[in-house]
N, CA, C, O and CB atoms as a CASP TS submission, in Angstrom:
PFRMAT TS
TARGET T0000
AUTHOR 0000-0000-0000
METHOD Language model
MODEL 1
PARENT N/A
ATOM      1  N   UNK     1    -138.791 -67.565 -49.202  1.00  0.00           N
ATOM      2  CA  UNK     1    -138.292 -68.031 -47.918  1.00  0.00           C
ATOM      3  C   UNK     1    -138.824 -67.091 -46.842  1.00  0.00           C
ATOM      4  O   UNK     1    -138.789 -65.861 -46.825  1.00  0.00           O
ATOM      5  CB  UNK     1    -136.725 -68.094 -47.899  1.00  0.00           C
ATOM      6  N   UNK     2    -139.393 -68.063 -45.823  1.00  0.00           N
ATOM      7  CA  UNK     2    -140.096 -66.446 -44.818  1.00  0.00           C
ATOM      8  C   UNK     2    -138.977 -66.763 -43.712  1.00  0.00           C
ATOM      9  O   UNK     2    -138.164 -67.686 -43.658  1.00  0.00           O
ATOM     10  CB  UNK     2    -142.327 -66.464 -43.919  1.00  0.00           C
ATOM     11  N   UNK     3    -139.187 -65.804 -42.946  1.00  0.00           N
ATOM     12  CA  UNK     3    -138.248 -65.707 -41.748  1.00  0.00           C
ATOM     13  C   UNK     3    -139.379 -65.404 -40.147  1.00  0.00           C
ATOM     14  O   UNK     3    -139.950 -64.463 -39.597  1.00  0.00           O
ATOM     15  CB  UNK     3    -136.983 -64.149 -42.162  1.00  0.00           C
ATOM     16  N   UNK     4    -139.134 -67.234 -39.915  1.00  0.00           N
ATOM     17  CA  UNK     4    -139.507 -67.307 -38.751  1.00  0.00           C
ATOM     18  C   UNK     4    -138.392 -67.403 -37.156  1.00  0.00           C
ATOM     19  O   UNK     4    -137.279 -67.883 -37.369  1.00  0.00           O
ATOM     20  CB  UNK     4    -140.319 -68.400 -39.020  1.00  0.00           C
ATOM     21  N   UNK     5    -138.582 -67.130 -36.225  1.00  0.00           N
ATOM     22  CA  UNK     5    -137.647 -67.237 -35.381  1.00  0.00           C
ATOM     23  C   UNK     5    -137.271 -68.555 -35.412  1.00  0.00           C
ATOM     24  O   UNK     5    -136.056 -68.671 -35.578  1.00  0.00           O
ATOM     25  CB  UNK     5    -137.969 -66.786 -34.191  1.00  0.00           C
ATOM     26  N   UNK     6    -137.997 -69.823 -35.291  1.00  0.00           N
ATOM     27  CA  UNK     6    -137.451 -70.976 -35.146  1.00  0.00           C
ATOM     28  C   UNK     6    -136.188 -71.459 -35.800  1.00  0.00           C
ATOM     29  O   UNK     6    -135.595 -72.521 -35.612  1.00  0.00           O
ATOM     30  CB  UNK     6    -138.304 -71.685 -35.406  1.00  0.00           C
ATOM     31  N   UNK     7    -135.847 -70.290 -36.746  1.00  0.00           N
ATOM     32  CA  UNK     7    -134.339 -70.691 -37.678  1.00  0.00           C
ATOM     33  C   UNK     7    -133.454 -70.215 -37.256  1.00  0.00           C
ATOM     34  O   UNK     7    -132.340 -70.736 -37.302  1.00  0.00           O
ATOM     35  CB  UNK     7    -134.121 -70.325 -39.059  1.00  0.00           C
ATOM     36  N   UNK     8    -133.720 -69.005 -36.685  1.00  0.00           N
ATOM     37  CA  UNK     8    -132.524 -68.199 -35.870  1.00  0.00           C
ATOM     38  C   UNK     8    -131.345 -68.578 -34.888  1.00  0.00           C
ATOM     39  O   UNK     8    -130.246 -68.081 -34.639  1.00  0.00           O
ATOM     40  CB  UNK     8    -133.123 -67.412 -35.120  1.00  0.00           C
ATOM     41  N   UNK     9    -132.112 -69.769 -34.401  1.00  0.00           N
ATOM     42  CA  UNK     9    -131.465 -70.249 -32.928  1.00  0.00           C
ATOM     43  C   UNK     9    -131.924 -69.608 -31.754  1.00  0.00           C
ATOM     44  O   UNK     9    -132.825 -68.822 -32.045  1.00  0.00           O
ATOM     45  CB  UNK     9    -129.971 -70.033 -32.838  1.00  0.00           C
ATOM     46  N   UNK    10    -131.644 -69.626 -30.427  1.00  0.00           N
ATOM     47  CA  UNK    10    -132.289 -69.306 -29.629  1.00  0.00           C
ATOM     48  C   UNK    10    -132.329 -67.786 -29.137  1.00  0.00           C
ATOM     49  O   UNK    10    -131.423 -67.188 -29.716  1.00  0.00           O
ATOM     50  CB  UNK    10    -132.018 -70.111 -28.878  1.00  0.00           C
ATOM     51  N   UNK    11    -132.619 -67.440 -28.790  1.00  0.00           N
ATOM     52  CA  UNK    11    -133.748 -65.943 -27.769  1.00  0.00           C
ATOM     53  C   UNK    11    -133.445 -65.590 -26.675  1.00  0.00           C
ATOM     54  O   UNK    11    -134.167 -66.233 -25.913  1.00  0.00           O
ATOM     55  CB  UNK    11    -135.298 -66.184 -27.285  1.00  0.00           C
ATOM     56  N   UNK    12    -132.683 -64.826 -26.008  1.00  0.00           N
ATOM     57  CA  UNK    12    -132.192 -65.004 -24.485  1.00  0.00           C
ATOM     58  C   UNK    12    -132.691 -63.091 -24.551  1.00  0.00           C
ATOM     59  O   UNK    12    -132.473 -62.251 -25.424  1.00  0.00           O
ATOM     60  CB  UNK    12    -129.952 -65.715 -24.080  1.00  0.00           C
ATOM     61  N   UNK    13    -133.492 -62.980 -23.064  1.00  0.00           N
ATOM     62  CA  UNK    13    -133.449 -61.866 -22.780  1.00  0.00           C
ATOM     63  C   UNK    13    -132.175 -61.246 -22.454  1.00  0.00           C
ATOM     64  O   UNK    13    -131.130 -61.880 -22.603  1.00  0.00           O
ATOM     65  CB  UNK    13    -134.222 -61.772 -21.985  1.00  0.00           C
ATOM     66  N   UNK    14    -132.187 -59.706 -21.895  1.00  0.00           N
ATOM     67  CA  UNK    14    -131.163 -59.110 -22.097  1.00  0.00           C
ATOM     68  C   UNK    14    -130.604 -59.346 -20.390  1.00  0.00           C
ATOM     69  O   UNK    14    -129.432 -59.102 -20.106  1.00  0.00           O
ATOM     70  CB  UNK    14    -131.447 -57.559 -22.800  1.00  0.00           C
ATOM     71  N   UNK    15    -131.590 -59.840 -19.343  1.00  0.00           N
ATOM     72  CA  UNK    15    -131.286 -59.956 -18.078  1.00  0.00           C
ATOM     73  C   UNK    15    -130.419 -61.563 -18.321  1.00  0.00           C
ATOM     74  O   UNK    15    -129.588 -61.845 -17.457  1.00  0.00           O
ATOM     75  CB  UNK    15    -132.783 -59.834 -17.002  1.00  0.00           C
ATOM     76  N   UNK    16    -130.541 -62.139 -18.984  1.00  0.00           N
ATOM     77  CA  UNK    16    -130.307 -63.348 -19.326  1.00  0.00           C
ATOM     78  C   UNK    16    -128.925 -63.523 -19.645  1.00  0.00           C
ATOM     79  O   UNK    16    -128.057 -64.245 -19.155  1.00  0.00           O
ATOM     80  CB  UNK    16    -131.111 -63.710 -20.299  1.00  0.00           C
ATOM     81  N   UNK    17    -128.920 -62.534 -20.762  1.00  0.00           N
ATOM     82  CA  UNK    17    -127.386 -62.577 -21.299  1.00  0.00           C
ATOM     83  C   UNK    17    -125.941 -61.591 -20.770  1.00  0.00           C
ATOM     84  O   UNK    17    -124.794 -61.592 -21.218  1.00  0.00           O
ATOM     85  CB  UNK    17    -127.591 -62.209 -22.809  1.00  0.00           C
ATOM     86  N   UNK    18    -126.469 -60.912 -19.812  1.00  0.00           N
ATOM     87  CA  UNK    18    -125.741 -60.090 -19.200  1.00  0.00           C
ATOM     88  C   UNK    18    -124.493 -61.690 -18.777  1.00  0.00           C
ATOM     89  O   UNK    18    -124.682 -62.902 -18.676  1.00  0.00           O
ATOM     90  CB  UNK    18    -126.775 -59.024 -17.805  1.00  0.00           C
ATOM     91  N   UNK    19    -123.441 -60.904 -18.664  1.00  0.00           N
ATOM     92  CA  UNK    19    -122.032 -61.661 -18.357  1.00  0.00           C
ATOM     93  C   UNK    19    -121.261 -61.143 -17.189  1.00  0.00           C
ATOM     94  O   UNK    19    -121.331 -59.945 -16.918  1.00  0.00           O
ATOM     95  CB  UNK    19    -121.041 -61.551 -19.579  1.00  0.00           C
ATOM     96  N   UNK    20    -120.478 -62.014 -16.428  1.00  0.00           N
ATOM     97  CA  UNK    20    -119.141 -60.917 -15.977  1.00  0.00           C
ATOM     98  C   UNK    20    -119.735 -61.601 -14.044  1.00  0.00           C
ATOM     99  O   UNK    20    -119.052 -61.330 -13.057  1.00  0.00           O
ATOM    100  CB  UNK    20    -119.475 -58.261 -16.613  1.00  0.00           C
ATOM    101  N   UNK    21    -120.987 -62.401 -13.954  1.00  0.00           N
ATOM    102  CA  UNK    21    -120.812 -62.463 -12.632  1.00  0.00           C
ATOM    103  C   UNK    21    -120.024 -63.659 -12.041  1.00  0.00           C
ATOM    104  O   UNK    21    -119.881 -64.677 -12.718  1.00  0.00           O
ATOM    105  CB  UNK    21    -122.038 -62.398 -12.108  1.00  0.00           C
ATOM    106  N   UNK    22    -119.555 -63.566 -10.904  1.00  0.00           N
ATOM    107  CA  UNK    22    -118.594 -65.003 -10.878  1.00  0.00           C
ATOM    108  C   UNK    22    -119.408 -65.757  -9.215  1.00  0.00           C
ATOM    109  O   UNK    22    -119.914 -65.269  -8.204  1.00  0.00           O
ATOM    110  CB  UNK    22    -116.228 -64.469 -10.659  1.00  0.00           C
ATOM    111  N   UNK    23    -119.247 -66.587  -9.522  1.00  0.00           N
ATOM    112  CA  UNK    23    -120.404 -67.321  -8.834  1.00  0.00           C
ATOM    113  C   UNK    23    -119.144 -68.143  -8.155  1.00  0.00           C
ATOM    114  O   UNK    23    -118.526 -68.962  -8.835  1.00  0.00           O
ATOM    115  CB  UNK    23    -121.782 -68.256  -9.903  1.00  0.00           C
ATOM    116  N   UNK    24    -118.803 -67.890  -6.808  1.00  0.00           N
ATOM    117  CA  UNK    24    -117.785 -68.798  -5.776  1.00  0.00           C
ATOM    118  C   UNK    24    -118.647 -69.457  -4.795  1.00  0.00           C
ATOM    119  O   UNK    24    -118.566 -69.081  -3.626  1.00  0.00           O
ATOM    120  CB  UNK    24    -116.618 -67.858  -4.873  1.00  0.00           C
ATOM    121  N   UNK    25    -119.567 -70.509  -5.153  1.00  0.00           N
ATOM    122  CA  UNK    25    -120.259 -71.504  -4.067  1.00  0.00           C
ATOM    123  C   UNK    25    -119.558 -72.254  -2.859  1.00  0.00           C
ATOM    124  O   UNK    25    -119.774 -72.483  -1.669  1.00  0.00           O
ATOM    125  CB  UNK    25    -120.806 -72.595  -4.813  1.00  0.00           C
ATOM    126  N   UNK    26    -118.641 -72.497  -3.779  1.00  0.00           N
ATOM    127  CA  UNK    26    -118.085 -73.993  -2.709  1.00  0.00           C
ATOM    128  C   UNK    26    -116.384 -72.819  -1.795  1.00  0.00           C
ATOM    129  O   UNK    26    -116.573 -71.617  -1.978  1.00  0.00           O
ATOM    130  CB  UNK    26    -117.161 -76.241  -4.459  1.00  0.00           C
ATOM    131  N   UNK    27    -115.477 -73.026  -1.257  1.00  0.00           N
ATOM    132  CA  UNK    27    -114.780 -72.960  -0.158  1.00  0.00           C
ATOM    133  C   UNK    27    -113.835 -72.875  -1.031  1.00  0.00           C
ATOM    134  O   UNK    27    -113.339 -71.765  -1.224  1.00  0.00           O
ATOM    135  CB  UNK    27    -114.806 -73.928   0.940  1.00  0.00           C
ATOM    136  N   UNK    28    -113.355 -74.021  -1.770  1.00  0.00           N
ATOM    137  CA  UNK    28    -112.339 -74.505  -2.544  1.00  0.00           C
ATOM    138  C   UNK    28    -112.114 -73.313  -4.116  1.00  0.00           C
ATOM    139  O   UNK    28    -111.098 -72.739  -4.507  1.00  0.00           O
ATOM    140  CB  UNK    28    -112.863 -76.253  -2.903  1.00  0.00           C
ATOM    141  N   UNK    29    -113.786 -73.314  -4.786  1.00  0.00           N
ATOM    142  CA  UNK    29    -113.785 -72.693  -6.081  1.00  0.00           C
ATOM    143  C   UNK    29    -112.993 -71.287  -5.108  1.00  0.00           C
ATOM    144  O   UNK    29    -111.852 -71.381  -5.561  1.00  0.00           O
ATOM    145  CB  UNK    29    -115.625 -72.501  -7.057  1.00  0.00           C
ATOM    146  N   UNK    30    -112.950 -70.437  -4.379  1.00  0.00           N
ATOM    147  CA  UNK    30    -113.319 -69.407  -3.454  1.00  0.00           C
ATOM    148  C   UNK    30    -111.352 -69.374  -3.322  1.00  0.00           C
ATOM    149  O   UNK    30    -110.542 -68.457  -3.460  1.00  0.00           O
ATOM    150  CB  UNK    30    -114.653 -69.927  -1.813  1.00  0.00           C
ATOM    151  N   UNK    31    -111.228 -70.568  -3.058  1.00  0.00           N
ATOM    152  CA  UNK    31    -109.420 -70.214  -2.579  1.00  0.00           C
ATOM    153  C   UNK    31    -108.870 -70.167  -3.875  1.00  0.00           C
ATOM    154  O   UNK    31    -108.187 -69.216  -4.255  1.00  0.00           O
ATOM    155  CB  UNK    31    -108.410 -71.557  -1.542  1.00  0.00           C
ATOM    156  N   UNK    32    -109.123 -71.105  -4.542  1.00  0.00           N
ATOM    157  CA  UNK    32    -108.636 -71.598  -6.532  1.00  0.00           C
ATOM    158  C   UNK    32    -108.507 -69.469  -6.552  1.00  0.00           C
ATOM    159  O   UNK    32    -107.534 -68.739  -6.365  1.00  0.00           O
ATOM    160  CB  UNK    32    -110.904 -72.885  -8.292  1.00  0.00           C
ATOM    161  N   UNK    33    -109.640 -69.219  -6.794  1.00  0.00           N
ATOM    162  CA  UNK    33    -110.130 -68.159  -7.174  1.00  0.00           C
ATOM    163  C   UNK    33    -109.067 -67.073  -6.668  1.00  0.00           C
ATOM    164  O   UNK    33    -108.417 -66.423  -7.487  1.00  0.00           O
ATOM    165  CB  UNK    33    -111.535 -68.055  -6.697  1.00  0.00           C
ATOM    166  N   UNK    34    -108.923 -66.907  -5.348  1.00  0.00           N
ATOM    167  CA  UNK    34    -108.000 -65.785  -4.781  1.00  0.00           C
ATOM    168  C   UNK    34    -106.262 -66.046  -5.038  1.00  0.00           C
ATOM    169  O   UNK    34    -105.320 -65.254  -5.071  1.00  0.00           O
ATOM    170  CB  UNK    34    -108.332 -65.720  -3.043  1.00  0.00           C
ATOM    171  N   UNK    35    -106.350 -67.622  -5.209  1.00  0.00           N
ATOM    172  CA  UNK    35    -105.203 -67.892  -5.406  1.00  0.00           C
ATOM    173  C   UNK    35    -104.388 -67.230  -6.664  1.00  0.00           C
ATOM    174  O   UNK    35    -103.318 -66.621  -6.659  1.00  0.00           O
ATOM    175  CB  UNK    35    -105.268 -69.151  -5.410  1.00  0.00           C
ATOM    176  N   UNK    36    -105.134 -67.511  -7.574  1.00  0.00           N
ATOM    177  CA  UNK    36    -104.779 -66.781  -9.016  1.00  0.00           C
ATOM    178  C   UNK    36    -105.045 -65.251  -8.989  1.00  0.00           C
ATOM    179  O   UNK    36    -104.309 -64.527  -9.659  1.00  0.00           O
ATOM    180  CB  UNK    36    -105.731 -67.410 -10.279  1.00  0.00           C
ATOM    181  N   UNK    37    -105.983 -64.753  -8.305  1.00  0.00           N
ATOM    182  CA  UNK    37    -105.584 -63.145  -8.303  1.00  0.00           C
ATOM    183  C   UNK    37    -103.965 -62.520  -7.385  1.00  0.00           C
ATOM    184  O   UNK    37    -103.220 -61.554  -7.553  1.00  0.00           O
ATOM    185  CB  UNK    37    -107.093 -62.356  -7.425  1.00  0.00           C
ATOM    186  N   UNK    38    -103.999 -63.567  -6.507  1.00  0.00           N
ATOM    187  CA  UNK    38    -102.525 -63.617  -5.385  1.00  0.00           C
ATOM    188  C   UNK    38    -100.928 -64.151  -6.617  1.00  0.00           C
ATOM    189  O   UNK    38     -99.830 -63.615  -6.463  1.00  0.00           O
ATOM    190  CB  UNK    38    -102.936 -65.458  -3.670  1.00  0.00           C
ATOM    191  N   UNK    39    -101.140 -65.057  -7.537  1.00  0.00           N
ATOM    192  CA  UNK    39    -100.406 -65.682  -8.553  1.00  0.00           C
ATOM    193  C   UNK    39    -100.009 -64.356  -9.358  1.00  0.00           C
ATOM    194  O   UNK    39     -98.833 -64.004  -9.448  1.00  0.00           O
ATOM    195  CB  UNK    39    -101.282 -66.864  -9.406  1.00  0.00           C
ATOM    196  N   UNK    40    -101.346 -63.454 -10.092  1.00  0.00           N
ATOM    197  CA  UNK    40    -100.487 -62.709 -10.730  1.00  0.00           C
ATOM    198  C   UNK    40    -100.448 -61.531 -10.269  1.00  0.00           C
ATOM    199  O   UNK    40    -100.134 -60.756 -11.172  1.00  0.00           O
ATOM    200  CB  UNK    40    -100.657 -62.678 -11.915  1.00  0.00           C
ATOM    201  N   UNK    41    -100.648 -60.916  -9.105  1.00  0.00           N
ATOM    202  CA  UNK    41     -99.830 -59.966  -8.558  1.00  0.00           C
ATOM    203  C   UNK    41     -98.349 -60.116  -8.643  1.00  0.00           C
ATOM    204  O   UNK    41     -97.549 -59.499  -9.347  1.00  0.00           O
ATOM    205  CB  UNK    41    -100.167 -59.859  -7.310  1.00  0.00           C
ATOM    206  N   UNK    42     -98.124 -61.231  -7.625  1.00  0.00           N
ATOM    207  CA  UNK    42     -96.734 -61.934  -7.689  1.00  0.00           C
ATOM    208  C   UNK    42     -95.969 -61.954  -8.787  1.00  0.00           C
ATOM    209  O   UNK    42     -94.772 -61.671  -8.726  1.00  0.00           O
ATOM    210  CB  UNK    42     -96.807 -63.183  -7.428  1.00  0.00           C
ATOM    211  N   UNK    43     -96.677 -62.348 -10.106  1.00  0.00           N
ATOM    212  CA  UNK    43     -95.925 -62.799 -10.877  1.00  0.00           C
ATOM    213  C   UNK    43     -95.529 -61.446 -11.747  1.00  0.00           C
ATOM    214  O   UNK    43     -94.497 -61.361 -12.412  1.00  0.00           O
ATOM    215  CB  UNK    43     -96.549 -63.990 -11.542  1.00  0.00           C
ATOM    216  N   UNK    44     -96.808 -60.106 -11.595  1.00  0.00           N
ATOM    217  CA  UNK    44     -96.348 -59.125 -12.155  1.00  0.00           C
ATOM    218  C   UNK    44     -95.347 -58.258 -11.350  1.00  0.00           C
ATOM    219  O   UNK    44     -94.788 -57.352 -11.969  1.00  0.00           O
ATOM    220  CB  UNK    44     -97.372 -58.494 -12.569  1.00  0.00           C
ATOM    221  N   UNK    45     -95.014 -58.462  -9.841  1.00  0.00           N
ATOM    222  CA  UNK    45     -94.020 -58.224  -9.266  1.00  0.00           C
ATOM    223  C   UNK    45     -92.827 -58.741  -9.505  1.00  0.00           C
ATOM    224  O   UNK    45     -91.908 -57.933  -9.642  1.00  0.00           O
ATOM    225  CB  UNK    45     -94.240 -58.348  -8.346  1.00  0.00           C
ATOM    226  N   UNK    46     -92.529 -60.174  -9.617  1.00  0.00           N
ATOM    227  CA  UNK    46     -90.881 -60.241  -9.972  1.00  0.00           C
ATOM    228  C   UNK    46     -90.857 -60.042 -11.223  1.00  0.00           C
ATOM    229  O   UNK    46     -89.688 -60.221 -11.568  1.00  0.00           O
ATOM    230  CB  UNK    46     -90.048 -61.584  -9.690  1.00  0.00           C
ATOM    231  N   UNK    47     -91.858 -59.611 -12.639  1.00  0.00           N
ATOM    232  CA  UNK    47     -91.169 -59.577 -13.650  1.00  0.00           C
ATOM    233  C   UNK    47     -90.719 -58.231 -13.823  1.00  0.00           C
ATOM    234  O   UNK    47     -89.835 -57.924 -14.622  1.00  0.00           O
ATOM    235  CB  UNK    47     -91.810 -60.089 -14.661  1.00  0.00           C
ATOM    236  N   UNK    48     -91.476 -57.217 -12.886  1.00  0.00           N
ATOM    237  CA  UNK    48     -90.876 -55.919 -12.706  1.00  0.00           C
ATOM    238  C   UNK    48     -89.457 -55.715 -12.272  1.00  0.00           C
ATOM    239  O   UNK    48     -88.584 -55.029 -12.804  1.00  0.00           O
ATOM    240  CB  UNK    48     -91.611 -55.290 -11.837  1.00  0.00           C
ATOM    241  N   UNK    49     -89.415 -56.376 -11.309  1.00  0.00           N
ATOM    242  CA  UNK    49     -88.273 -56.482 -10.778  1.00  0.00           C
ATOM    243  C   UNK    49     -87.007 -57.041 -11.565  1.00  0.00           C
ATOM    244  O   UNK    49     -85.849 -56.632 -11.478  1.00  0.00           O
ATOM    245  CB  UNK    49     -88.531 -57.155  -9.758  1.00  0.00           C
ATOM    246  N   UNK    50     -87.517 -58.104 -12.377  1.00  0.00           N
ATOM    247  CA  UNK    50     -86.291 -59.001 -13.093  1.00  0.00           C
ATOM    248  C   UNK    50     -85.991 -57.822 -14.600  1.00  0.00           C
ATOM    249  O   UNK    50     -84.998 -57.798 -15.328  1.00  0.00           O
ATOM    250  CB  UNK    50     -87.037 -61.101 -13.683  1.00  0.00           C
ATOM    251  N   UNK    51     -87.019 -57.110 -14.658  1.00  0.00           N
ATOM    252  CA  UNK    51     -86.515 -56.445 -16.165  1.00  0.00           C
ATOM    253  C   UNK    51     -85.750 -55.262 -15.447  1.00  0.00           C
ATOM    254  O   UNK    51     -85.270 -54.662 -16.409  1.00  0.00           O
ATOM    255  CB  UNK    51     -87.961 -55.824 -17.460  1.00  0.00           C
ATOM    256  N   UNK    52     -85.370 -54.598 -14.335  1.00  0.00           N
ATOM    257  CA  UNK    52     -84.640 -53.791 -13.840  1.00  0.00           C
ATOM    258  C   UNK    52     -83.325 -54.252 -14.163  1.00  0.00           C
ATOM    259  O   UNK    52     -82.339 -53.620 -13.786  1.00  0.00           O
ATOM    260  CB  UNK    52     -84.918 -53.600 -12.570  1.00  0.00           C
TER
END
């Protein structure tokens, strides 16, 4: 059995596969987006509060 790449599946450079950027195009993705960082502030604030 030889080992050619074509069996492997695919090949992605390393600029390629880098992760982690967040891409907010539109207005809406942009509010969604802040909304949920604003959600769990909040939400880690009253549970602080409620376990007092």
């Amino acid at each position: 059995m030889s080992k050619d790449r074509d069996g492997e599946g695919p090949v992605f450079s390393g600029q390629d596969a880098r992760q982690g950027e967040i891409i907010l195009r539109t207005r809406t993705r942009r509010i969604i987006f802040i909304a949920g960082l604003v959600g769990i502030v909040v939400l880690a604030l009253v549970l602080s509060i409620a376990v007092r």
